[in-house]
Biopython code that builds the backbone (N, CA, C, O; Angstrom):
import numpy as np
from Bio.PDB.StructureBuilder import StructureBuilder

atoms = [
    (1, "UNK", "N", (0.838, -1.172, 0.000)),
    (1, "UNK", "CA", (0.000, 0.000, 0.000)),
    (1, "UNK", "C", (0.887, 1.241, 0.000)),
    (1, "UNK", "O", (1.749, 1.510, 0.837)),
    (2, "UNK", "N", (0.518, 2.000, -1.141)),
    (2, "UNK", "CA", (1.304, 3.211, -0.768)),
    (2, "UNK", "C", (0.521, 4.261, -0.375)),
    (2, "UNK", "O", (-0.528, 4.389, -1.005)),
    (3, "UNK", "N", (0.762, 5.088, 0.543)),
    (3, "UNK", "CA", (0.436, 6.331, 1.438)),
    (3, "UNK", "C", (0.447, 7.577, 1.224)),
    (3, "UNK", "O", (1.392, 8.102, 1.814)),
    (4, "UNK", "N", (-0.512, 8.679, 0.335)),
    (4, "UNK", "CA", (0.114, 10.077, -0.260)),
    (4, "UNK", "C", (-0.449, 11.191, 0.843)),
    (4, "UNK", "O", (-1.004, 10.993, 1.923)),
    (5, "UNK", "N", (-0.238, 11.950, 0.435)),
    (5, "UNK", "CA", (-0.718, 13.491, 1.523)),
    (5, "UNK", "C", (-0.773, 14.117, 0.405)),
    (5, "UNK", "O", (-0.069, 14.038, -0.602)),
    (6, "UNK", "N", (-1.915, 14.921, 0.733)),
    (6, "UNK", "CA", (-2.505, 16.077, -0.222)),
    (6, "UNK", "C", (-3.226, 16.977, 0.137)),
    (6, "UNK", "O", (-4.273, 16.503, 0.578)),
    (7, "UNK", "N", (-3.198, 18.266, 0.183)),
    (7, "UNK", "CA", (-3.636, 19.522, 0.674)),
    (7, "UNK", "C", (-4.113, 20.149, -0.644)),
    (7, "UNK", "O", (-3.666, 20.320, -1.779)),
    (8, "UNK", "N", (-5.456, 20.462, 0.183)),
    (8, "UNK", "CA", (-6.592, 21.253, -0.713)),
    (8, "UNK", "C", (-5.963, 22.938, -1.290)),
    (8, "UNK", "O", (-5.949, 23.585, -2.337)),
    (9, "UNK", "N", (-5.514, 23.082, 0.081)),
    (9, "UNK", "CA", (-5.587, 25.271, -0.261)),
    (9, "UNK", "C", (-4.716, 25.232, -0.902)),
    (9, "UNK", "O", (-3.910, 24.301, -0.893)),
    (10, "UNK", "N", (-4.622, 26.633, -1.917)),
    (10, "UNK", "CA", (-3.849, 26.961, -2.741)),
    (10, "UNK", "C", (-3.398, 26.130, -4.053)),
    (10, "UNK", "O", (-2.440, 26.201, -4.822)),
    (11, "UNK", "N", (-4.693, 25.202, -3.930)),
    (11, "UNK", "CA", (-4.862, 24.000, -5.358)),
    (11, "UNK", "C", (-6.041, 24.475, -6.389)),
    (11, "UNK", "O", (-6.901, 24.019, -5.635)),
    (12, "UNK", "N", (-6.477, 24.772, -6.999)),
    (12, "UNK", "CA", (-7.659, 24.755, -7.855)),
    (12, "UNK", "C", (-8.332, 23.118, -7.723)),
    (12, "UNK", "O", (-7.867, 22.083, -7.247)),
    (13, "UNK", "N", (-9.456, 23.397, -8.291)),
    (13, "UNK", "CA", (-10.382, 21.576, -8.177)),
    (13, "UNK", "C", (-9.310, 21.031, -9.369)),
    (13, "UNK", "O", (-8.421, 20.369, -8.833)),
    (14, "UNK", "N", (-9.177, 21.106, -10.564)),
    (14, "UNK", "CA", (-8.515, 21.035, -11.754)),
    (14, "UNK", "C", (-7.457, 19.961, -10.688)),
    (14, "UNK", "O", (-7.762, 18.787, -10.481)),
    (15, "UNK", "N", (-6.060, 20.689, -10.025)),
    (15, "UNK", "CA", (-4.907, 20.079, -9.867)),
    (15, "UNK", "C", (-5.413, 19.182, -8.342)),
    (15, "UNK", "O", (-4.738, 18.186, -8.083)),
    (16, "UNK", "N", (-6.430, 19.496, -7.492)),
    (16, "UNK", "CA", (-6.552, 18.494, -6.365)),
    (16, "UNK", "C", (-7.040, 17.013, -7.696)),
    (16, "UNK", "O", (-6.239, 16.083, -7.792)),
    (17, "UNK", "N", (-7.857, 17.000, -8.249)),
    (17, "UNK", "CA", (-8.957, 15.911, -8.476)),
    (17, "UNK", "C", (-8.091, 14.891, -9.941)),
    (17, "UNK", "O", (-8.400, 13.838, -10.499)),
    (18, "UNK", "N", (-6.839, 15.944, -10.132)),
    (18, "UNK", "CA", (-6.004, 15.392, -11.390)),
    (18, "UNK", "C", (-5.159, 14.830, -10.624)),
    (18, "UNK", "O", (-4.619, 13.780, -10.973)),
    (19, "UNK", "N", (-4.892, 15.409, -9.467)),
    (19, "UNK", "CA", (-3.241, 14.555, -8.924)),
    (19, "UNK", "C", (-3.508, 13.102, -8.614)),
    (19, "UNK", "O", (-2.925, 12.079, -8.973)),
    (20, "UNK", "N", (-4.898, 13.377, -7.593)),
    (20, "UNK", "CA", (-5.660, 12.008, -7.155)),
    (20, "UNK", "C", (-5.791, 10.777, -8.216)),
    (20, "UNK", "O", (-5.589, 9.588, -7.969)),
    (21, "UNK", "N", (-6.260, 11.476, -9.715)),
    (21, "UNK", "CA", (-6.746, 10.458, -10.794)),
    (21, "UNK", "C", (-5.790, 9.837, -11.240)),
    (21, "UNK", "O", (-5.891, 8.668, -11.612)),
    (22, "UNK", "N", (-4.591, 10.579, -11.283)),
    (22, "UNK", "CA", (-3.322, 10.629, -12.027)),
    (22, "UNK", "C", (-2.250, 9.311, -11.071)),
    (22, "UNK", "O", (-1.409, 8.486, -11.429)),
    (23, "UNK", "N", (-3.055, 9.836, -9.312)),
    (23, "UNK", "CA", (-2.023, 8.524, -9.181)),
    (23, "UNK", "C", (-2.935, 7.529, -8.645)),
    (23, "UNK", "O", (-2.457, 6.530, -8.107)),
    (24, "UNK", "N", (-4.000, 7.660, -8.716)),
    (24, "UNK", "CA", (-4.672, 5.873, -9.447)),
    (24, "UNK", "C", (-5.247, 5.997, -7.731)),
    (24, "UNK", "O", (-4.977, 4.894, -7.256)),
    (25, "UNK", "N", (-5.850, 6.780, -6.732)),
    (25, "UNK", "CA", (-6.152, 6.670, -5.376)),
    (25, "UNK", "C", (-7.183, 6.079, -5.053)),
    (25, "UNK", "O", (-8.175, 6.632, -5.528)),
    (26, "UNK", "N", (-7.376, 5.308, -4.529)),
    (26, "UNK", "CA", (-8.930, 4.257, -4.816)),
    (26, "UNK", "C", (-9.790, 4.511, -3.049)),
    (26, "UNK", "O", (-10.754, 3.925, -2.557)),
    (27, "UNK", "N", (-8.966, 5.556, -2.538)),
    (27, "UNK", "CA", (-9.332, 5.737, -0.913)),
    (27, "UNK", "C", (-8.913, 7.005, -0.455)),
    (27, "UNK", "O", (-7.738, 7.371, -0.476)),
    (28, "UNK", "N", (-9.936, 7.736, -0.008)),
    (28, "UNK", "CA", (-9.627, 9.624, 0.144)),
    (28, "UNK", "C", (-9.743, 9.040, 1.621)),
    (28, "UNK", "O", (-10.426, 8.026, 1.761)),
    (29, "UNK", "N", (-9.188, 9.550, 2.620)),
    (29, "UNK", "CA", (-9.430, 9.297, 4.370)),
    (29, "UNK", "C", (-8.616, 11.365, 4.391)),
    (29, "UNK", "O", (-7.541, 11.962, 4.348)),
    (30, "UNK", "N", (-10.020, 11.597, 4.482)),
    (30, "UNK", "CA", (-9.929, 13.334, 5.200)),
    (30, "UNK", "C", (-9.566, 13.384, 6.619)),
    (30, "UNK", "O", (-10.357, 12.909, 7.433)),
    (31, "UNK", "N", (-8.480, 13.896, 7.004)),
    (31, "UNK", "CA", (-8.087, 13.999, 8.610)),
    (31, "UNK", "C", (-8.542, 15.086, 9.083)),
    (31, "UNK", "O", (-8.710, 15.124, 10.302)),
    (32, "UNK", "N", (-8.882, 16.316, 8.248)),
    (32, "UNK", "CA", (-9.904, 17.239, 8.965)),
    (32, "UNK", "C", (-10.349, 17.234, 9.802)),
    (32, "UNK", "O", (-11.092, 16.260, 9.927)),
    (33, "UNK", "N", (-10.314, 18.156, 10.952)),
    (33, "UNK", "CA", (-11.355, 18.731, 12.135)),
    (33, "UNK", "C", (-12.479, 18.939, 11.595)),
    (33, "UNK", "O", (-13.452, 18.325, 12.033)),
    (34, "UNK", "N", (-12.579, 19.558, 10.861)),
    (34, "UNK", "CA", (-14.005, 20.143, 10.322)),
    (34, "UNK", "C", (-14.263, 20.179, 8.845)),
    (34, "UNK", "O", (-14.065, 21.316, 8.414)),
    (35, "UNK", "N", (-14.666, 19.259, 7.845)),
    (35, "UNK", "CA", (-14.640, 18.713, 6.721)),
    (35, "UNK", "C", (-15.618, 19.654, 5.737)),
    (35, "UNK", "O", (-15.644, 19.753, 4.511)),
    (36, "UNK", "N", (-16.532, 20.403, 6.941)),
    (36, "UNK", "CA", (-17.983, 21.351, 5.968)),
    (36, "UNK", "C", (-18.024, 22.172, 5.558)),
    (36, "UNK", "O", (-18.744, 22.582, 4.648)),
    (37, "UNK", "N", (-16.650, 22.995, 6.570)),
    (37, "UNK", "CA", (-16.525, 24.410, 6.663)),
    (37, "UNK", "C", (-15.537, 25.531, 6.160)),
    (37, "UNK", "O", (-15.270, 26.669, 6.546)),
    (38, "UNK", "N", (-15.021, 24.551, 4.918)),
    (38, "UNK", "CA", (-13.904, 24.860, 4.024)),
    (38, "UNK", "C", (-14.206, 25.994, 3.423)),
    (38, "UNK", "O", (-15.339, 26.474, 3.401)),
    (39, "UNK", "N", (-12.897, 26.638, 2.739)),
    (39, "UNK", "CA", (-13.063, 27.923, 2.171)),
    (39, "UNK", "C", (-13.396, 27.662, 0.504)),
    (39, "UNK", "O", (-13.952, 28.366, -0.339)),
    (40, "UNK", "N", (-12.647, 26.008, 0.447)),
    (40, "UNK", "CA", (-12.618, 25.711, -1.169)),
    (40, "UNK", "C", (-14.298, 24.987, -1.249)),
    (40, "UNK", "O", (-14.726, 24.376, -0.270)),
    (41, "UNK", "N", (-14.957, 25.110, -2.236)),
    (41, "UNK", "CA", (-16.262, 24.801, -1.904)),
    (41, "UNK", "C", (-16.148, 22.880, -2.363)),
    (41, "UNK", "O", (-16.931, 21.972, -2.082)),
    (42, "UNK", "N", (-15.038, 22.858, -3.029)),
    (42, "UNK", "CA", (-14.795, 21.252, -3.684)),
    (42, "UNK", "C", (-14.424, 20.752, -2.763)),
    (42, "UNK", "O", (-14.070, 19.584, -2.921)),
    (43, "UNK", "N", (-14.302, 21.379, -1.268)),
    (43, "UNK", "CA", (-13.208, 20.224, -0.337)),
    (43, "UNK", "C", (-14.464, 20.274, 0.808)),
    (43, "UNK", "O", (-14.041, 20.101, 1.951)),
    (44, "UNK", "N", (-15.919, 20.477, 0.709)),
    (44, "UNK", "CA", (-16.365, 20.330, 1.564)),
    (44, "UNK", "C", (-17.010, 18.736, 1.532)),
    (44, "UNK", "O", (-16.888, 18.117, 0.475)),
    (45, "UNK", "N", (-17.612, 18.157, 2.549)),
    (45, "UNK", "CA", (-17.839, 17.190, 3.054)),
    (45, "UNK", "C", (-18.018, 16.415, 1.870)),
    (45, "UNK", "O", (-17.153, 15.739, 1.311)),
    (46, "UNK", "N", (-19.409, 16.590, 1.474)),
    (46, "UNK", "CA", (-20.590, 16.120, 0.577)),
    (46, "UNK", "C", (-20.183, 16.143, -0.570)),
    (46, "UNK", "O", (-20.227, 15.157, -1.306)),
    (47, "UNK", "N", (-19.593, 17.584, -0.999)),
    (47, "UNK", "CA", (-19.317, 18.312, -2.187)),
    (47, "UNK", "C", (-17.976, 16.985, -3.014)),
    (47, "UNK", "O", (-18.038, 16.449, -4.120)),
    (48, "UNK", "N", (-17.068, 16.863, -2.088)),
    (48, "UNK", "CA", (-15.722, 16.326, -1.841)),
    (48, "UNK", "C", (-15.586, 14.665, -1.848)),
    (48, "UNK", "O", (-14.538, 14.166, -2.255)),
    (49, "UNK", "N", (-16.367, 14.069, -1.516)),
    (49, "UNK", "CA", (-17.112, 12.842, -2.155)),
    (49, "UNK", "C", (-17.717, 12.080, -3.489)),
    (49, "UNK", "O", (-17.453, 11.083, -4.161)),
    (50, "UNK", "N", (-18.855, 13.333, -3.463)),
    (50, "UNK", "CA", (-19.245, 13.309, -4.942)),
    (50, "UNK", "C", (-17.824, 13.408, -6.245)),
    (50, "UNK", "O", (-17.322, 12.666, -7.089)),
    (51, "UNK", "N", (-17.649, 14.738, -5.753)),
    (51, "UNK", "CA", (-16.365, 14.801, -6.944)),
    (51, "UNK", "C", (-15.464, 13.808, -7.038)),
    (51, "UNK", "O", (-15.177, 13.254, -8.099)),
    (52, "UNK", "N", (-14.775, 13.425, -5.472)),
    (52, "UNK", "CA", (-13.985, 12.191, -6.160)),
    (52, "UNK", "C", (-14.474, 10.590, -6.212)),
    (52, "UNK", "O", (-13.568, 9.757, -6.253)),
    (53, "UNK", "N", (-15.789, 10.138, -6.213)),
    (53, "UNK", "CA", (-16.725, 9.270, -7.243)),
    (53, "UNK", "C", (-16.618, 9.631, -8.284)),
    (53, "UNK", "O", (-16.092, 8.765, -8.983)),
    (54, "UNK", "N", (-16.901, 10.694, -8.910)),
    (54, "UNK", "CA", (-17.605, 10.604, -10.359)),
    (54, "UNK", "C", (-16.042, 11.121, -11.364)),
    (54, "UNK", "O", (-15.610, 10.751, -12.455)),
    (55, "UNK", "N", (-15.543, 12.151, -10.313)),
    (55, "UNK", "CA", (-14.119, 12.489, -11.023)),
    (55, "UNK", "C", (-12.744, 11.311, -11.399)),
    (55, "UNK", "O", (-12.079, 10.989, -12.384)),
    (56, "UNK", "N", (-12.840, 10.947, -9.922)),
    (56, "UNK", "CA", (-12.081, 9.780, -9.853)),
    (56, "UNK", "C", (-12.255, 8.451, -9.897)),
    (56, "UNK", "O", (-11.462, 7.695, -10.459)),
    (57, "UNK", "N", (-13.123, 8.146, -9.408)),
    (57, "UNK", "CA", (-13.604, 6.776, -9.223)),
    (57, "UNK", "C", (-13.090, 6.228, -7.707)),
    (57, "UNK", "O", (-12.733, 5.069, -7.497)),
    (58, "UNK", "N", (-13.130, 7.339, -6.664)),
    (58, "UNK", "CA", (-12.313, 7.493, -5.327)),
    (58, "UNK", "C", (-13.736, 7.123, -4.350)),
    (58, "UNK", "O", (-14.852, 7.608, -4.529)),
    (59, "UNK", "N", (-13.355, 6.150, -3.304)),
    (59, "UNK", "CA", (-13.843, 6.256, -2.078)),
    (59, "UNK", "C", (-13.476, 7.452, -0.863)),
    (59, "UNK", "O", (-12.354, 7.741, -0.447)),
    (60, "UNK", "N", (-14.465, 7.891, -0.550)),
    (60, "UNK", "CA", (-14.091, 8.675, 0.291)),
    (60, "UNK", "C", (-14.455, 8.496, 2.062)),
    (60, "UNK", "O", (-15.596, 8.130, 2.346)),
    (61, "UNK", "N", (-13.705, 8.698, 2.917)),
    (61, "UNK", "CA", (-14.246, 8.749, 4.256)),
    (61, "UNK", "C", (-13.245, 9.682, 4.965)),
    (61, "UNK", "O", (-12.088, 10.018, 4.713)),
    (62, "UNK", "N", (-14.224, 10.009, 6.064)),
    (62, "UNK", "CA", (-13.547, 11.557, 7.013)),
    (62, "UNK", "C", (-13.542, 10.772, 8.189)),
    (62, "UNK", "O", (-14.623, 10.320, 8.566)),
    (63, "UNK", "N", (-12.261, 10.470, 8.993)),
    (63, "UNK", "CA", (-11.843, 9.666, 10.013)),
    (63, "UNK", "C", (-11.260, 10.762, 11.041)),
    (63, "UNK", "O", (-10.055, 10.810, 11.286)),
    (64, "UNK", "N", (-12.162, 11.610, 11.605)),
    (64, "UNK", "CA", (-11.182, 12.813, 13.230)),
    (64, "UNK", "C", (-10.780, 12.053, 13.888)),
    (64, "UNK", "O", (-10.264, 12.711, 14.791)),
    (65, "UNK", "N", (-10.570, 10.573, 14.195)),
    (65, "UNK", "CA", (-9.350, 10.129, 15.195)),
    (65, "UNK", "C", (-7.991, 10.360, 14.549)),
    (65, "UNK", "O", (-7.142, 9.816, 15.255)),
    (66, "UNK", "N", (-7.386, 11.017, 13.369)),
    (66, "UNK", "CA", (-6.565, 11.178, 13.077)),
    (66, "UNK", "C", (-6.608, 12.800, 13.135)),
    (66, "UNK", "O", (-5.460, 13.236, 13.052)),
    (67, "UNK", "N", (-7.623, 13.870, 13.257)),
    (67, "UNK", "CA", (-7.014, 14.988, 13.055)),
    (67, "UNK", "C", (-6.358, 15.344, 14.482)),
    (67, "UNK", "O", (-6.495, 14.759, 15.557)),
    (68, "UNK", "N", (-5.620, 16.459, 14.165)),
    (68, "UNK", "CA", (-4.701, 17.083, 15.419)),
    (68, "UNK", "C", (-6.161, 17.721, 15.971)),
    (68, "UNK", "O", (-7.261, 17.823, 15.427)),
    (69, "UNK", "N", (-5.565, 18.180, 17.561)),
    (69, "UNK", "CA", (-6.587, 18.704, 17.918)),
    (69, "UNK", "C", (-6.713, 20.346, 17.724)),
    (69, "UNK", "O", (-5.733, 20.904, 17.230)),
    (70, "UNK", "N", (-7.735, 21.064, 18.044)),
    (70, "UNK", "CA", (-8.161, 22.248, 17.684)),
    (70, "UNK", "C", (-6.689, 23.117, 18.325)),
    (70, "UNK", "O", (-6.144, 23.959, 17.612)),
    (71, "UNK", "N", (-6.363, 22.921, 19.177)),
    (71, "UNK", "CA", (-4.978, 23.544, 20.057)),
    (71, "UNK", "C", (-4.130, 23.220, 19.133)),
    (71, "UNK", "O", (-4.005, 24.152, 18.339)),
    (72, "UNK", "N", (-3.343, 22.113, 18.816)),
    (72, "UNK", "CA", (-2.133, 21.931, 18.133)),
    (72, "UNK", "C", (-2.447, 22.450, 16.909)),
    (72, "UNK", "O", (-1.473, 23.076, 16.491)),
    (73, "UNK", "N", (-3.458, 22.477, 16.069)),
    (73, "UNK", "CA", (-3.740, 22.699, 14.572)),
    (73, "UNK", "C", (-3.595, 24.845, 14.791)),
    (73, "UNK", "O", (-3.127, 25.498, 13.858)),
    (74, "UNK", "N", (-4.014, 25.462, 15.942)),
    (74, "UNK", "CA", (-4.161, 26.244, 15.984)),
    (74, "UNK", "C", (-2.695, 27.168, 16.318)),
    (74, "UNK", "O", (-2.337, 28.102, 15.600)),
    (75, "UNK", "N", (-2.139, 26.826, 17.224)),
    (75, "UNK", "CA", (-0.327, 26.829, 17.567)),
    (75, "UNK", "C", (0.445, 26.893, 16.628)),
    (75, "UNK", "O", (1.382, 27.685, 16.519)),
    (76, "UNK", "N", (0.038, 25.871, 15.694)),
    (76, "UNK", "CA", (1.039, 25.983, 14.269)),
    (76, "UNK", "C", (0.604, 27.003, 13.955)),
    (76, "UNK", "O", (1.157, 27.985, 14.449)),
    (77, "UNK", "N", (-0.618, 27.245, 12.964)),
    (77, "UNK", "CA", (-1.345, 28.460, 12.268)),
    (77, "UNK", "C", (-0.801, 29.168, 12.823)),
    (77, "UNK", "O", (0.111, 29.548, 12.089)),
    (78, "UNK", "N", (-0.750, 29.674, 13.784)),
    (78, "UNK", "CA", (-0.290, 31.237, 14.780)),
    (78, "UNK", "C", (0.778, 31.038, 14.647)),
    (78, "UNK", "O", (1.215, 32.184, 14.743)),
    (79, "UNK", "N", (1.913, 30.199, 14.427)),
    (79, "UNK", "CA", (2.786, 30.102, 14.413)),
    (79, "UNK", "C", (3.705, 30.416, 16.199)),
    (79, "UNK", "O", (4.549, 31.266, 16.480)),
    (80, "UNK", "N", (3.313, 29.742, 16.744)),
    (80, "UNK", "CA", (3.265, 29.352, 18.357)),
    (80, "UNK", "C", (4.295, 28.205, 18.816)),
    (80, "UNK", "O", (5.086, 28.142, 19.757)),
    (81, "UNK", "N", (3.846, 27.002, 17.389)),
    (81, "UNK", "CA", (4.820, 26.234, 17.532)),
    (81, "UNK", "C", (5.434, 25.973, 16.118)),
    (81, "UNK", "O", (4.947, 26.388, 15.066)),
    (82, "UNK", "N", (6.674, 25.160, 16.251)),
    (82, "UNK", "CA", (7.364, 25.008, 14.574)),
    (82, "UNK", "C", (6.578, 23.591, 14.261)),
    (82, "UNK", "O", (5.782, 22.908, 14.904)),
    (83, "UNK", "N", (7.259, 23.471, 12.812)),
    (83, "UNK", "CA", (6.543, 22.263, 12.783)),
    (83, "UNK", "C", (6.923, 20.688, 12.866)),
    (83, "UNK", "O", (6.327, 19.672, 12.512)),
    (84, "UNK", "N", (8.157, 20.924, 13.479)),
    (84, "UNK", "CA", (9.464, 19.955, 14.319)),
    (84, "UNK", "C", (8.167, 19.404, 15.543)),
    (84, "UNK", "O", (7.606, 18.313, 15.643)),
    (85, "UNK", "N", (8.003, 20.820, 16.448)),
    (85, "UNK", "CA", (6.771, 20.546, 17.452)),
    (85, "UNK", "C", (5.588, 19.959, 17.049)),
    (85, "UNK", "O", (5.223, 18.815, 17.322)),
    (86, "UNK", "N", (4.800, 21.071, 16.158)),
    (86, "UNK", "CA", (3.683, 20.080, 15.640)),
    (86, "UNK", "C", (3.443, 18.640, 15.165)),
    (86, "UNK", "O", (2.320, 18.195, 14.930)),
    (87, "UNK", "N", (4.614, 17.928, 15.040)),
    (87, "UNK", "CA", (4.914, 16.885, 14.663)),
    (87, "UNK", "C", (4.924, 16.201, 15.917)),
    (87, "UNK", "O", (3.859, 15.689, 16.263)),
    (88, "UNK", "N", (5.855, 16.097, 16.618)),
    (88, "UNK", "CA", (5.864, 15.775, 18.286)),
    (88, "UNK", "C", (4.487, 15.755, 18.887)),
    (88, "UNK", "O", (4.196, 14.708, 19.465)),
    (89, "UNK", "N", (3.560, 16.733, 18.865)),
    (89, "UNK", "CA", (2.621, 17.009, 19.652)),
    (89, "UNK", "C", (1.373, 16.268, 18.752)),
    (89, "UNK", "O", (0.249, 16.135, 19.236)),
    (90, "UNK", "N", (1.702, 15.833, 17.457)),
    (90, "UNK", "CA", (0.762, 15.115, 16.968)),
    (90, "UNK", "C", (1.134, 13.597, 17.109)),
    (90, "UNK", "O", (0.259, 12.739, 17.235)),
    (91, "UNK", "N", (2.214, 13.363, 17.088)),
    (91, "UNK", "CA", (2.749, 12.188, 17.413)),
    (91, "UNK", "C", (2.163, 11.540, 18.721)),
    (91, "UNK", "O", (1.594, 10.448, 18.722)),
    (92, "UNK", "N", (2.329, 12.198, 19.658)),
    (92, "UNK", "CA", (2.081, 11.847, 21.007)),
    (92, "UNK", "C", (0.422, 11.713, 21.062)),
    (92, "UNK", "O", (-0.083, 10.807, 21.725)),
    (93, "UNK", "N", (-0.396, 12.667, 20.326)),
    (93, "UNK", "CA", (-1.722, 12.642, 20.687)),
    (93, "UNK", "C", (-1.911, 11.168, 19.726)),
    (93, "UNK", "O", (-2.635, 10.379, 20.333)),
    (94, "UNK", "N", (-1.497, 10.698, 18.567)),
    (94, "UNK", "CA", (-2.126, 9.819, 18.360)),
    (94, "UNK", "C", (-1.461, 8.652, 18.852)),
    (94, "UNK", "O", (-1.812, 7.682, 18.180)),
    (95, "UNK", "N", (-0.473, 8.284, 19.937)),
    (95, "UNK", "CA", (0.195, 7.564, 20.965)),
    (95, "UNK", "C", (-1.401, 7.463, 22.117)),
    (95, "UNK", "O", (-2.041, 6.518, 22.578)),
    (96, "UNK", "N", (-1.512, 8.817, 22.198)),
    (96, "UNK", "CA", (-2.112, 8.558, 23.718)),
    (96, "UNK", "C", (-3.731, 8.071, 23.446)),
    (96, "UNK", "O", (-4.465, 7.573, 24.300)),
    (97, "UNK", "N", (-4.203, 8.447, 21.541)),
    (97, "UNK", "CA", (-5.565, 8.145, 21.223)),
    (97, "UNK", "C", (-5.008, 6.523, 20.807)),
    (97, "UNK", "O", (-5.983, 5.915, 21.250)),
    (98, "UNK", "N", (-4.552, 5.977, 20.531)),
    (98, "UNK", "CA", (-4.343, 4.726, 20.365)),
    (98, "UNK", "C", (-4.207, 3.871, 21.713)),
    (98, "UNK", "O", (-4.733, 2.758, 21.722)),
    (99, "UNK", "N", (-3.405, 4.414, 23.069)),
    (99, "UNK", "CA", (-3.441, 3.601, 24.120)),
    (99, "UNK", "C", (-4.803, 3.743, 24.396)),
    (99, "UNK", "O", (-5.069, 2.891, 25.245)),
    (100, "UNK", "N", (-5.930, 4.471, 24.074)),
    (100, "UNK", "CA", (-7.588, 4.621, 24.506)),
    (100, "UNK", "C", (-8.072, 3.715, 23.797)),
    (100, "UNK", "O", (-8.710, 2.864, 24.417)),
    (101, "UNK", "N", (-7.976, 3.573, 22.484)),
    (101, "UNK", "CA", (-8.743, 2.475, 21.356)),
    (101, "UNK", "C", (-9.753, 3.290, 21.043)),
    (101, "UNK", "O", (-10.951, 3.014, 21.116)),
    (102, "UNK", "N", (-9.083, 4.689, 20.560)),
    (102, "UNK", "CA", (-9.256, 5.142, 19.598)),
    (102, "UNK", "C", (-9.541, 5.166, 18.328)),
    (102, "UNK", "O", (-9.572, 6.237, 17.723)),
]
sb = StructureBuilder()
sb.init_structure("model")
sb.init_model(0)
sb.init_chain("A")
sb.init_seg("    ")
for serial, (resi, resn, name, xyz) in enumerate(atoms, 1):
    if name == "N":
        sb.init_residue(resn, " ", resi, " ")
    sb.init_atom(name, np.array(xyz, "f"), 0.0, 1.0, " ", f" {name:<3s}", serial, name[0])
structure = sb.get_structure()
């Protein structure tokens, strides 16, 4: 199985829904906090599904046991912490959501 990362902002629909097709992704898993409330209107929940069905031929599902939490996601943004830290501090949260069974 190979594993990609892909970020919506500062993509047009065009280069998100071509990169996906292009490398053959048969499984979208959104780590999003909040999947509805996007600025891009293609990356919202519903919207973001549909497109990559019919665009791609992509399953999609939105799994928040993987997003960072509202604090760490927010620290970075502000630039509060680097992203050496944000890494660490996401590391550990999904350490401590996995010893829960998460």
């Amino acid at each position: 199985m190979i594993i990609y990362t892909i970020g919506f902002t500062q993509k047009s629909a065009e280069q998100f829904f071509e990169t996906i097709r292009q490398k053959n992704i048969k499984l979208l898993i959104d780590v999003r906090l909040h999947n509805s409330t996007q600025l891009a209107g293609f990356a919202k929940k519903k919207d973001l599904k549909y497109f990559l069905k019919v665009i791609c031929g992509c399953k999609y599902e939105h799994r928040k046991e993987y997003a960072p939490t509202k604090k760490i996601l927010d620290d970075y943004k502000k630039e509060k912490i680097t992203w050496d830290n944000y890494e660490v501090q996401y590391n550990f949260l999904m350490d401590r959501r996995a010893a829960c069974g998460f």
